[in-house]
BAVEXTI-832621 format. One record per residue: z, x, y of N, C-alpha, C in turn. Coordinates in steps of 0.02 Angstrom, whole numbers, plus 32768, in hexadecimal, padded with zeros to 4 digits. Atoms other than C-alpha are relative to their C-alpha. Layout:
// BAVEXTI-832621
ZXYZXYZXY...
This chain:
// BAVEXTI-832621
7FE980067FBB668CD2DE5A6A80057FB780157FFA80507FD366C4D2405AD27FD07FEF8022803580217FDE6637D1DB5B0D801A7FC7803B7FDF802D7FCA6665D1785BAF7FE87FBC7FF58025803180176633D0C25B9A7FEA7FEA804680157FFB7FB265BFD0835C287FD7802B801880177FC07FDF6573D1355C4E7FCA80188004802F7FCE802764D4D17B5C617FF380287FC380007FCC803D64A6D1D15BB47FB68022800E802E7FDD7FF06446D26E5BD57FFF802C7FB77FFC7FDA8065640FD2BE5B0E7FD98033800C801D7FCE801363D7D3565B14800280297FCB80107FEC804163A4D3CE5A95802C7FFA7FCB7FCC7FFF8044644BD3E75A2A800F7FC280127FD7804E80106489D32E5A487FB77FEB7FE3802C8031802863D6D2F75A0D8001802A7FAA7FF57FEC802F63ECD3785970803D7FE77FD17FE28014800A6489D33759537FFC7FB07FEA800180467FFE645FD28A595E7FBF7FEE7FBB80467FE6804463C7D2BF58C6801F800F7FD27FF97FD48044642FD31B5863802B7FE37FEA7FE4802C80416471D2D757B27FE57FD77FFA802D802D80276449D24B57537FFF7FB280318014802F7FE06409D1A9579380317FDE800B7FC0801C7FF664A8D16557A18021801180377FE87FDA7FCC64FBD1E358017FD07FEB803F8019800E7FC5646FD1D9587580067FB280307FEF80417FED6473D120588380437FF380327FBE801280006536D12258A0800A8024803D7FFF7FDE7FBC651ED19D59407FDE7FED8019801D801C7FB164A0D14D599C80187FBB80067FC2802B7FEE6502D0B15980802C7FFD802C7FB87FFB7FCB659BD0DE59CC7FE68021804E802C7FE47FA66522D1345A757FF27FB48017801580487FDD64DFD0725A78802A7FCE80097FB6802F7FD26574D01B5A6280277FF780287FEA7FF77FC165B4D0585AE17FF07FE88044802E80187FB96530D0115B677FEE8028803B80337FD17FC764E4D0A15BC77FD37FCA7FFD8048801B7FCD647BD0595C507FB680297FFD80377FDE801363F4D0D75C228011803A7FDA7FFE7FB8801963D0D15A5BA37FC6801F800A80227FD47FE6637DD1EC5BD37FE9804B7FE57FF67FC0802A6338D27A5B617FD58043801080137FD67FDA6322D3265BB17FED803E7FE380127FD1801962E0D3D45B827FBC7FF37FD48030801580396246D37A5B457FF87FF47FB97FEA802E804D6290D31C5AB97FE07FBD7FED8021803480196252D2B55A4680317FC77FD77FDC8035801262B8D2095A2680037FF47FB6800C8021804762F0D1E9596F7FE27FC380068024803F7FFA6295D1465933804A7FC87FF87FD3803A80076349D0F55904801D8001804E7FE980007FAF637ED12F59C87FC07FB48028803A80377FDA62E7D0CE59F37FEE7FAE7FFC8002803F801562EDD036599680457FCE80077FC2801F7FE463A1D02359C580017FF3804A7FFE800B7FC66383D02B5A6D7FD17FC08027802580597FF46309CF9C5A6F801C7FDE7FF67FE6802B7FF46371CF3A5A2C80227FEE80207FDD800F7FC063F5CF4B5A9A7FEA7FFB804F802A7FFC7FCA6376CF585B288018803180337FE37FC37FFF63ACD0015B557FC98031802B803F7FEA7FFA6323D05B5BD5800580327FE57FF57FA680296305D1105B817FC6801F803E80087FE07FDA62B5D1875BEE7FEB80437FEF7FFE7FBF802E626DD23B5BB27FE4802D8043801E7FC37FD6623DD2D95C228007803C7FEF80037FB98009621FD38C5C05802A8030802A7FBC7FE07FC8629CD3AD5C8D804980297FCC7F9F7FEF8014635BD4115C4680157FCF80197FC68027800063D8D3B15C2B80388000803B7FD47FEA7FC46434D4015CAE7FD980048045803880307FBF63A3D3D75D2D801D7FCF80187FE38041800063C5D3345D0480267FDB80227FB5801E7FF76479D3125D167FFA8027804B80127FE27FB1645DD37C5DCD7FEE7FD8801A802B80327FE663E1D30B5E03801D7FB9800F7FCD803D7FFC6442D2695DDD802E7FF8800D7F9B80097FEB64EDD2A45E0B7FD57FFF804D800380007FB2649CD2BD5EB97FE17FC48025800F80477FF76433D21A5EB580357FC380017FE2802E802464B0D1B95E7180377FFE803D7FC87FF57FB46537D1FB5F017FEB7FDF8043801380057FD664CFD1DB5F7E7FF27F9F7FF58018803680086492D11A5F32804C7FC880157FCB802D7FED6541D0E95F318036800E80147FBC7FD87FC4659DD1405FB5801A7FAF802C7FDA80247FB6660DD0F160387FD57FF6802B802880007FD1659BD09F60B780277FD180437FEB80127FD665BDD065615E7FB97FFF8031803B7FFA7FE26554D04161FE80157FFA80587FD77FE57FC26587D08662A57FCC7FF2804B802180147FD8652FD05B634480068042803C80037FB67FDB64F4D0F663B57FAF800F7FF980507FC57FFB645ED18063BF8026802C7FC880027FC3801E6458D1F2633E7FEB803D8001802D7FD67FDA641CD28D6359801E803F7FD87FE87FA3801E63FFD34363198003802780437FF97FFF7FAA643ED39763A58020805C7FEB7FF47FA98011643ED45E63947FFA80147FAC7FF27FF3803E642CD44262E3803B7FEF7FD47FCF802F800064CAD3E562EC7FFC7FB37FE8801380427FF564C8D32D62BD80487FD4801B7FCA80017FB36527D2E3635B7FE77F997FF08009803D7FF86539D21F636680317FF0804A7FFF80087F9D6530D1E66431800D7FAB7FFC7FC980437FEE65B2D13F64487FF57FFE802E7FD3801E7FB565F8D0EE64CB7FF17FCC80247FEE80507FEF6613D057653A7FA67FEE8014803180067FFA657FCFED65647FE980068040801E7FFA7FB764F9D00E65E47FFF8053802380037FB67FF26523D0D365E97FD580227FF9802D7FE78011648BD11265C17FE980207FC57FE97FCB803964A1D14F65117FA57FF67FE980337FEA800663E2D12F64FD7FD98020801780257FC27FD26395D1856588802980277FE97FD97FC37FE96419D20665717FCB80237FBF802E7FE6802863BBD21264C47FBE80107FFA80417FF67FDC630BD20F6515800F8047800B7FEA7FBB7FD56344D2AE6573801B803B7FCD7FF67FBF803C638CD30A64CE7FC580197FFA80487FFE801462E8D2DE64857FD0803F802380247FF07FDC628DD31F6512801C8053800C7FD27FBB7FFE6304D3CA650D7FEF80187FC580067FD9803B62C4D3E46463802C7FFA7FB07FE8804480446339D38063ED7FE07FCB7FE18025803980316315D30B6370804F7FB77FF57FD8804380286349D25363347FFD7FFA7FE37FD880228042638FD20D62B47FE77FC47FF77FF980687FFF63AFD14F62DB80227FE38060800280097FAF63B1D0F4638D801E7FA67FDF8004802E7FFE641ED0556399804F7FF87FB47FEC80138032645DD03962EC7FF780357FB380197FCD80126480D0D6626480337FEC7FEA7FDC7FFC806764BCD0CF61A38029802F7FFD7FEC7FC48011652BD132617B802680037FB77FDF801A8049655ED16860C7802980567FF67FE77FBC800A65F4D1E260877FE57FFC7FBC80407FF2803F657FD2346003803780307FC67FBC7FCC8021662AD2AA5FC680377FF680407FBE7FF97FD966D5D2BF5FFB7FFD801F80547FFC7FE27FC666B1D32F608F7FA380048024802C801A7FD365FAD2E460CE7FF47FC38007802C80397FDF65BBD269613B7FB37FFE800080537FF17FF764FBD24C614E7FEB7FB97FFD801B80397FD464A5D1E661B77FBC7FF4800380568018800363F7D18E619980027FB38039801980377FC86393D10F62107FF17FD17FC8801B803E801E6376D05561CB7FA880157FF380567FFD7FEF62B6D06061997FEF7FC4801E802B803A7FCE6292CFCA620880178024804780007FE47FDD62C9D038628A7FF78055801F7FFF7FB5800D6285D0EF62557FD38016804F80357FE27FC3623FD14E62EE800D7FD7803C802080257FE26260D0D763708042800C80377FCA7FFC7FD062CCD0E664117FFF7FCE8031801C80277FD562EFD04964898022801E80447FE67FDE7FC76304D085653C7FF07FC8803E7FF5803D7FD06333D00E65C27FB57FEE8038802980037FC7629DCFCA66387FB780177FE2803A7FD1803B6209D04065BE7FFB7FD77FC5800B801D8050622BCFED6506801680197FCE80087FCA80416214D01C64797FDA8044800E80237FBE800361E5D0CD6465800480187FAD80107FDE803D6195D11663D78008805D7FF97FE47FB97FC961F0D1CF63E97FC180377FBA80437FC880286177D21B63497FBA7FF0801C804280047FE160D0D1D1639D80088029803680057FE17FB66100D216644B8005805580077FEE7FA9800B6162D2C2641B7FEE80207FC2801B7FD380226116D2EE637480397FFA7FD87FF97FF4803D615AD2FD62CB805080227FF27FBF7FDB7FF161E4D37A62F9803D7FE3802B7FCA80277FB76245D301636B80107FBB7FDA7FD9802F80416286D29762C68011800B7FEC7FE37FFE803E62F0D2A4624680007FBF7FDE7FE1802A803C6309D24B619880407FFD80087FBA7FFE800A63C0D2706191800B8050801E7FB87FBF7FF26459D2E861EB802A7FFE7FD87FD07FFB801D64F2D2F761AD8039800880507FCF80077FBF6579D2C062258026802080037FBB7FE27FFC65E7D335627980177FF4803D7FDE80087FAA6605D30563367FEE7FBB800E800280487FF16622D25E638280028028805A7FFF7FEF7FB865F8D260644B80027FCE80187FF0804A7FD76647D1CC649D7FF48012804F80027FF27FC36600D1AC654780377FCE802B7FDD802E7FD06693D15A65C07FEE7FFB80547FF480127FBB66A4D11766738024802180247FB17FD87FDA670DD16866F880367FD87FE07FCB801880186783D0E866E8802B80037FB37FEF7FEC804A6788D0F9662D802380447FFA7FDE7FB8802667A6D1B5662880407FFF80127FAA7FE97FD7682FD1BC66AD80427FB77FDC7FD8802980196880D1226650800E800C7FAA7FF17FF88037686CD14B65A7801280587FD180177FC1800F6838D20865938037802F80267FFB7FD07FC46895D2AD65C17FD68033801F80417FDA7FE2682ED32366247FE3803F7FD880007FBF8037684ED3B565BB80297FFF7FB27FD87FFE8049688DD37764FE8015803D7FDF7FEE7FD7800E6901D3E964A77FEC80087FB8802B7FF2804168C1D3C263F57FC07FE38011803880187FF66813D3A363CE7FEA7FBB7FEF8003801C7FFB67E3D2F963D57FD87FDC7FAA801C8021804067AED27C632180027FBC800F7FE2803F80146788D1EF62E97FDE7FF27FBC8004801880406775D1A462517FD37FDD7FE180458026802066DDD17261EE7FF280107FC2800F8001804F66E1D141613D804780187FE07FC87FD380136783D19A612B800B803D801380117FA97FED6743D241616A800B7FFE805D7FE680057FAA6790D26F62177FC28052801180307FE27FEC66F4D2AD62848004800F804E7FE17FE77FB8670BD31063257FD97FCF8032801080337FCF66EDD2BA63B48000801D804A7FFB80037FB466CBD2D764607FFD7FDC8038800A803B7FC166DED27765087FF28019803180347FF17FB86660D280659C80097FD180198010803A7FB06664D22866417FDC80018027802880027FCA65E3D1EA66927FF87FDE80337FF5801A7FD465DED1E8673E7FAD801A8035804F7FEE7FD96533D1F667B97FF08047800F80147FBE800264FAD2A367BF800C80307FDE7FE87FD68042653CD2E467297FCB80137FCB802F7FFE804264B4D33266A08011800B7FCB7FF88026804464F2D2D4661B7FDC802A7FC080317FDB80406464D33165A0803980487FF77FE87FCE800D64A7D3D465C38053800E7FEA7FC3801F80106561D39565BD8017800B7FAE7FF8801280566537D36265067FE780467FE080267FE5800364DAD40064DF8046804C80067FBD7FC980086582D46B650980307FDA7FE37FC68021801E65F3D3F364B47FD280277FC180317FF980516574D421640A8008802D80007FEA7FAA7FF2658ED4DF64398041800C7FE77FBA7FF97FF66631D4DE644A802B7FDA7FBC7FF2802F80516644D45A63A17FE480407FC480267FD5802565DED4EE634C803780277FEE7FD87FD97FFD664FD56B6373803B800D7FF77FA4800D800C66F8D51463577FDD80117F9B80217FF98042668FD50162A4800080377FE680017FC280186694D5AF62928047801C800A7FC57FD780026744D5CA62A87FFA8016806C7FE27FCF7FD16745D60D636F800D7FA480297FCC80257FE167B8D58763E58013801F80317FFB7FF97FBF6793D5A4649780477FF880107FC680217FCB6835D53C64CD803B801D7FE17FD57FDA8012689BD597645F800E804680037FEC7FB77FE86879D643648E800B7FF680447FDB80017FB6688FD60B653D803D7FFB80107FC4800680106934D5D3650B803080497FEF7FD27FBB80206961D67764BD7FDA8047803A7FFD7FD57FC4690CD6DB653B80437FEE80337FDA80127FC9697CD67C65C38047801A7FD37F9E7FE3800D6A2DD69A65557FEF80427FF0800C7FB47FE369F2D7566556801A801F80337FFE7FF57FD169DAD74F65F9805A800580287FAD800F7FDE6A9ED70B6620802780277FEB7FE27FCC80406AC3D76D658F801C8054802E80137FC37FD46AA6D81165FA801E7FF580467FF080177FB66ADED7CD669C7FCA7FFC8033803C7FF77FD26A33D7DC66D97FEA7FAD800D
């Protein structure tokens, strides 16, 4: 078989049988061509035991080797998902993160809007954070996002006039996350902003673009007596539900040409 050059080499049982069997030559002449190649590590699985010419070749070339009792097909699992994740697409987006119905919702928008109290007030509704401020984001595969907090900023929320807040000392264990997985963007705007930029009722659903991956989006306006929490809290509902296939604005649509439909 074709050996990739460059590649992890993972040997399990029949490639280490293979790599044994015939005469000292043969053997020689196949773990050769595995080392000439320059795998960054070899790795021998099913609780295999390293020929001694695998071994003595690999010192010289300074080759780490690696052994575990793990399958082979463990293995290559394990590292395709490490390995995706080590050197995904990263980026670093400025917002609140937040698990938000079980959703992971990232809370924008212009400065001075409250997007940290607003996250105080999730919190305090029974949601969890992510990342406050400044939040990683890496496409881990074609069709996810996922969003981790800086560790110099794990747990920590700054809220205007208060500080720092430590949101796992105060709310407990359950009112953090390690990582979401991004599916809603919640931009907070200004009056002026919406009525200048926004329509009131969009006919498609709203994206934008992060990493390459177009992520729905919603736009809130806040104006003084508005509860902003709950606001966000039916946008996440209603993001759920498009998720499942049902499209409020489109059966309203097709209710209404029914309705004309009929003359009613």
């Amino acid at each position: 078989n074709y050996i990739h050059p460059y590649r992890v080499q993972i040997l399990g049982r029949r490639e280490v049988d293979y790599l044994a069997k015939g005469t000292p030559e043969d053997c020689a002449r196949r773990i050769s061509r595995i080392v000439t190649l320059e795998p960054p590590v070899v790795i021998l699985a099913d609780g295999q035991s390293a020929p001694d010419a695998l071994v003595s070749m690999c010192e010289r070339a300074q080759i780490p080797m690696f052994a575990t009792h793990e399958s082979s097909a463990f293995v290559i699992d394990v590292l395709r998902a490490y390995l995706s994740k080590h050197f995904a697409e990263r980026t670093t987006m400025h917002g609140v993160f937040m698990d938000i119905l079980g959703l992971g919702v990232m809370i924008t928008g212009e400065s001075g809007l409250g997007k940290s109290e607003l996250g105080l007030e999730l919190i305090s509704r029974g949601n969890g954070l992510v990342a406050d401020d400044a939040v990683d984001l890496y496409r881990v595969n074609q069709t996810t996002l996922e969003g981790r907090c800086p560790e110099l900023l794990q747990n920590l929320l700054e809220v205007r006039g208060i500080g720092l807040l430590d949101i796992r000392a105060i709310f407990g264990e359950t009112a953090v996350r390690r990582k979401m997985r991004l599916k809603l963007i919640v931009h907070l705007v200004r009056k002026e902003t919406m009525e200048r930029e926004y329509e009131r009722m969009p006919t498609e659903p709203l994206t934008q673009d992060v990493l390459g991956m177009a992520v729905r989006k919603v736009i809130i306006q806040v104006v003084a007596g508005r509860n902003i929490a709950v606001l966000v809290e039916a946008a996440v509902r209603n993001t759920i539900l498009q998720l499942r296939g049902i499209d409020t604005y489109k059966e309203f649509v097709e209710r209404h040409r029914r309705a004309m439909a009929s003359g009613g």
